[in-house]
N, C-alpha and C positions, 0 to 999 in steps of 0.2 A: 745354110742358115735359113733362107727362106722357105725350103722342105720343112724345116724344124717347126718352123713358124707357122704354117701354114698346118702340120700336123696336132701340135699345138691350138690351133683355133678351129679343128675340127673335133676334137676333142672334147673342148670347152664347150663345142654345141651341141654335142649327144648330150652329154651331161645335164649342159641346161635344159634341154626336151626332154632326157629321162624323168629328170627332178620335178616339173610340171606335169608331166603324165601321170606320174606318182601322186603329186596335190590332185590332180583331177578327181582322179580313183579315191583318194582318200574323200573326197568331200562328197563324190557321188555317195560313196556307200558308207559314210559317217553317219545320217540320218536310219537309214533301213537296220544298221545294226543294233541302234542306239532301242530304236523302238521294238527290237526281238528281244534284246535283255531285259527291257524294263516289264515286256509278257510274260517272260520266263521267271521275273521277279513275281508278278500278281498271280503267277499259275500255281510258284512255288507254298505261296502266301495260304491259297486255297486248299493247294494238298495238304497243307500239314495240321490247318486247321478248319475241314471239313464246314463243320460249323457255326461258323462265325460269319457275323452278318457284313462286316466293316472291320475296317482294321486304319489304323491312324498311328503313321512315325514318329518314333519317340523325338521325342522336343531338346533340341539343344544336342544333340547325339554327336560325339567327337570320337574316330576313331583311335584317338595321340590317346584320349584319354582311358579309352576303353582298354587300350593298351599296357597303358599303367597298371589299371586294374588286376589285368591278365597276369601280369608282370611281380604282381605282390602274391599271383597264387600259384605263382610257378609255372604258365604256361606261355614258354618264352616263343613257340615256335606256331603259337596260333595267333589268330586275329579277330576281330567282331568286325566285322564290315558297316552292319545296321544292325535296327530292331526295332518292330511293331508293335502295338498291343491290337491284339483282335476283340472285338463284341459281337457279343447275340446280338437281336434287333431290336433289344430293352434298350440296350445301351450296358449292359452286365459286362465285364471283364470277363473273360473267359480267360486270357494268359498271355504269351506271349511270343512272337517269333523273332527269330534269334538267327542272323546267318555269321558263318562262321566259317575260313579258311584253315584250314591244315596246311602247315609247312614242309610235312614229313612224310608225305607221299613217297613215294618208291622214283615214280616219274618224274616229280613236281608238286604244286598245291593242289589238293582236292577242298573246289568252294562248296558248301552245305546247307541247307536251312532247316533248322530245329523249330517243333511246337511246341511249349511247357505249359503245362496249364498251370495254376496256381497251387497244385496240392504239388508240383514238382513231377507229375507226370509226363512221361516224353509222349506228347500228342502225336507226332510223325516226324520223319525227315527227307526233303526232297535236295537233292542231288543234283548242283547247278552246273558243277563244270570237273572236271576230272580227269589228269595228266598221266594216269597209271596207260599202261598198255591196254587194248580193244580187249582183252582179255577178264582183266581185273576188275577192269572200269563195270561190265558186266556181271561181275561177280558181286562187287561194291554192293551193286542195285540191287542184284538176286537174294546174295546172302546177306548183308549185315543190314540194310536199311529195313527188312521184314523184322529182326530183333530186337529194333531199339523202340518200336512204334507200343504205346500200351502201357511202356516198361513206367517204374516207379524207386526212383532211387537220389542218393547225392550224389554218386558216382557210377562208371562204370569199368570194369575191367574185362579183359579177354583171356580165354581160356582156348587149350589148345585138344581138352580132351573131351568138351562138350560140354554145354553150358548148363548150370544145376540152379544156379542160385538166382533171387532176382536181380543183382548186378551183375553177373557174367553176360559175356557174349562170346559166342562159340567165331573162332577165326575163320576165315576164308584161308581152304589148305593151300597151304605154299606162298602163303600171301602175307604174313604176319606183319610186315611195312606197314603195306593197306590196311590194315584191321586195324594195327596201333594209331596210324593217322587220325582215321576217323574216329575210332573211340577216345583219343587225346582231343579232338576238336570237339564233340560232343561235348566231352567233360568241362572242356574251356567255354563251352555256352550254356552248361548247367551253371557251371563255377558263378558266370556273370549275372545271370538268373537272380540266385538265391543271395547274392552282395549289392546288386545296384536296382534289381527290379521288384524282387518278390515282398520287399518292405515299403516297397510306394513309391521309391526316385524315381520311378520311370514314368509314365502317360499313367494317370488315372481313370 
């Protein structure tokens, strides 16, 4: 009984030391991470929209609601994270960035950030985070984000025999999970675009 006991209360104190060692680490390195996503956020912010002097988060931004949104246009399996409006250094609208997660990865979520300028053009997309294999993930980058950058559309669709039209996007071979994610999450931050921002609800 006192073996038990005694095993028993040794037990109890890795545990309680594991658990504390774990807080430590979590708290040491809660700040250092905190502050590389929020650069990777401003980096993103930058790639997508080259030109833009400033950029200011939309006011009042609810992802429940953004959700809704998503939800009335059929994009059950995406999400809006956030969204800015960028300016020249007039103070001009220039459009807007839009990040957005895919559900339907192959791996996992692949998160995203789209630029729309106001005529509905995709200004760029930078590529926050991505669950697909070392593989893919590189493919994502190579092949589909040079495609969408320029483009000018409502939507987008993928194509498996080479893209022709100005909404095609030619697939990453062997990858068509990946290409559909991304090109469904694209879609689901045009979708958001053209219903909650490109009329005026968003930042002026």
């Amino acid at each position: 009984m006192k073996s038990m006991l005694k095993d028993a209360g040794i037990l109890f104190l890795i545990t309680l030391v594991s658990g504390l060692l774990l807080g430590l680490v979590y708290q040491v390195t809660k700040e250092p991470i905190a502050v590389q996503e929020e650069k990777a956020r401003m980096e993103a912010r930058q790639e997508v929209f080259q030109d833009a002097d400033h950029f200011e988060d939309g006011e009042g931004f609810s992802e429940e609601a953004a959700q809704a949104v998503l939800n009335e246009g059929g994009f059950t399996q995406e999400s809006i994270n956030e969204y800015c409006a960028a300016y020249d250094k007039d103070g001009g609208l220039l459009g807007y960035v839009i990040t957005v997660t895919s559900h339907e990865g192959y791996g996992g979520d692949i998160k995203f950030t789209i630029g729309v300028r106001m005529d509905n053009t995709l200004n760029g997309m930078s590529i926050l985070s991505i669950s697909e294999t070392p593989g893919l993930g590189m493919q994502a980058e190579e092949v589909l984000k040079p495609q969408f950058a320029g483009k000018k559309a409502e939507s987008y669709v993928y194509t498996k025999g080479g893209a022709s039209a100005d909404n095609e996007i030619d697939a990453i071979t062997s990858a068509t999970i990946t290409t559909n994610a991304v090109t469904n999450g694209v879609n689901a931050g045009l979708y958001y675009f053209q219903t909650e921002l490109k009329g005026g609800s968003g930042n002026e």
